[in-house]
Structure formats: C-alpha cells, structure tokens
N, C-alpha and C positions, 0 to 999 in steps of 0.2 A: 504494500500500500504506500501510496507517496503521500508524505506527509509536509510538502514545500506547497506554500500558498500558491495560487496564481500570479503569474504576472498582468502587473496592471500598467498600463503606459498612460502619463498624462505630457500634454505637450501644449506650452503658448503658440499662438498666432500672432501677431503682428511683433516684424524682427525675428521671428523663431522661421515660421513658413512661409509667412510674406514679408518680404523688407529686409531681409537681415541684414544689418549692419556693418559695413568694409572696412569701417575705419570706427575708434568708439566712439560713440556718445551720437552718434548719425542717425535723423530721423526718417521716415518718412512721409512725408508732408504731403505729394500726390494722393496716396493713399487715405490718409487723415484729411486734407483738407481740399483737395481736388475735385472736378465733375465726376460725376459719376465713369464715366467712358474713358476719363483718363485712369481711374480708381479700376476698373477692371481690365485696363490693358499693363498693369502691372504684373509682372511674371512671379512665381514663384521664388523662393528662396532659394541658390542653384544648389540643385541634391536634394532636395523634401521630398518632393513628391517618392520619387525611388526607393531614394532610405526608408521615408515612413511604411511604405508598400511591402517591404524587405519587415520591416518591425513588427507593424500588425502582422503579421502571418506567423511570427514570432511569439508573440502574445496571441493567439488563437482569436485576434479579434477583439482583445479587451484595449481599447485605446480610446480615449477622450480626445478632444481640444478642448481647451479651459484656461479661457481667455478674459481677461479686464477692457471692458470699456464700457462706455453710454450706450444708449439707446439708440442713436443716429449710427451709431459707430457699429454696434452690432446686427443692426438689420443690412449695413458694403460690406462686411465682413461676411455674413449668412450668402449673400447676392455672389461676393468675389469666391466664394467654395464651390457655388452652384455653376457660375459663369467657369469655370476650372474643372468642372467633373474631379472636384474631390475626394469626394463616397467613390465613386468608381475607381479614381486613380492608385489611391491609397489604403482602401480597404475599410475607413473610417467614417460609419454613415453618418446621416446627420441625425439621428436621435442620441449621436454621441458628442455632443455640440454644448460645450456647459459653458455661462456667460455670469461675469459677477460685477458688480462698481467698484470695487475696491480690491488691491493687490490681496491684501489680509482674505478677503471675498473667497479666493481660490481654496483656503485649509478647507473650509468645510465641502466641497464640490471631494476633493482627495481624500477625506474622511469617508465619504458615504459611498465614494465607489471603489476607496478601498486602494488608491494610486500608491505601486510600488515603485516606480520609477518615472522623475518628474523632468521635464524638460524649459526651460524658461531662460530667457535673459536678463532678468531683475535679481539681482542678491538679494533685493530687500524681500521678495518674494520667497526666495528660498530659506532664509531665515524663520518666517512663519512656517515654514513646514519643515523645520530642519526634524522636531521629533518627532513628527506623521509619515513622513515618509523614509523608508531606507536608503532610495537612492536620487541622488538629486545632481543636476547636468546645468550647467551656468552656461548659454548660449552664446556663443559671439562674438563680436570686439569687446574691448571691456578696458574701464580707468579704473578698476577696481584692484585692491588687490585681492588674489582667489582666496580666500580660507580652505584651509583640507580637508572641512567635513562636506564640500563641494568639488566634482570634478568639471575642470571646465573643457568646455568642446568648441572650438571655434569656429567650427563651418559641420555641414552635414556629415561630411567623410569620417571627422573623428566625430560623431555621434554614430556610426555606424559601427563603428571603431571600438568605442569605448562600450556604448550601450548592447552593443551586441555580444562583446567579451564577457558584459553583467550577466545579459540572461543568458548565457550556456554556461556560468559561472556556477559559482559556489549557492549555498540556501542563503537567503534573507537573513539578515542579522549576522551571520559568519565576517569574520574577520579577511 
C-alpha cells in the first residue's frame, strides 16, 4: 500500500505563465493595463505551456492556477486561458482556476486543495505558505535574496528541472 500523499501542483499566472519577467522587478503593463487584443496577443511565458503539460501528467491531473488579482483583472486572465486553449494545452481545466485579492488570499485556496508543491514569483507569497506547503519554487528574475527554505527556478527549464527531480523524489516531509 502507498502511503505518500498525492501530489498536488499549485502555480501563479501573471509573470509565472504569462509575463515572466527577463530582467527583475519587470512588469507587464500590456497585459494589466492594455486593450483587450493587445492583452490577448501576449504569448505565453517561453516553456509553460510544455512544462506544465509534462507536470500535470505528472501529478495525474491535480494542478491548480491560483492566482491574485481584481475582478477586471480576473475575468483577461479567464478570456487570455481561453483565447490560448489552456485546458487543452496543459492539461489544467478550468474548474481548476482559483482566484483571491490578496497574496495572503492564496494559503487558504493550498489549504483546501491540499497544494504540495507551489509555484509563484512573490517571496512574500511564499512566506504565507512556507508551513502549508512542502515545497515551494520562487519564479523568475528576482532582487531578492533567495532564503533556503525556497528553491528558486528562473525560467521554465529549471522548473522542469527542479520540480520534476521533486516529484520522482523522495516522500513529502523527507529530508
């Protein structure tokens, strides 16, 4: 009998699979404050869609987005998944689509579904779930400096890299 929990994948959108940032502290301003047409002729993040596609398959399907932002902001984000065949591309339908106001917002979304491994490019973010979740992946460029109870991944390739090493790894909580 196996007695290792499931894996559960949570992953940010905007900068994680839309936007990600080249250089730190870089916005995306189309996306956030642009027409609509120019907000959905933004590409993916290079490597998400694949990676993630490679992940959920990984995770039998347990993978979220769970993502921060407003109300205007979450119905181009809903629009730019749809416009992107992301449920198809990725594996990740959209009944797996959790949306909060607040960075703090996301602990209980990874409480209740249980997220063992979290993807995001906010520290502050992963800070709130530093003891919710096992394992946690700091996205991106970064002026931060990393703490070691986060691994940072700076582009897709090492998140396929590192997250992928996780789950064929050792059980949850193991050293």
């Amino acid at each position: 009998m196996n007695n290792i929990s499931p894996r559960r994948l949570g992953v940010d959108f905007g900068r994680v699979i839309q936007g990600a940032a080249l250089t730190p502290g870089a916005a995306d301003t189309v996306f956030l404050s642009g027409g609509i047409d120019e907000a959905m002729s933004t590409p993916p993040s290079p490597g998400a869609f694949d990676v993630l596609s490679r992940l959920v398959d990984r995770v039998d399907g347990n993978a979220w987005v769970i993502s921060k932002c407003g109300p205007r902001v979450e119905h181009r984000t809903r629009q730019w998944l749809d416009h992107h065949d992301f449920a198809a591309r990725t594996g990740i339908p959209r009944e797996h689509l959790r949306f909060c106001r607040t960075r703090a917002g996301k602990a209980p979304h990874c409480a209740e579904l249980g997220i063992t491994h979290m993807i995001d490019d906010r520290l502050e973010v992963h800070a709130v779930l530093r003891d919710l979740v096992p394992r946690l992946y700091l996205f991106g460029a970064q002026t931060v400096r990393v703490p070691d109870w986060v691994t940072h991944t700076p582009d897709w390739a090492a998140v396929e890299r590192v997250v992928g090493a996780d789950l064929a790894g050792q059980a949850l909580g193991s050293p």
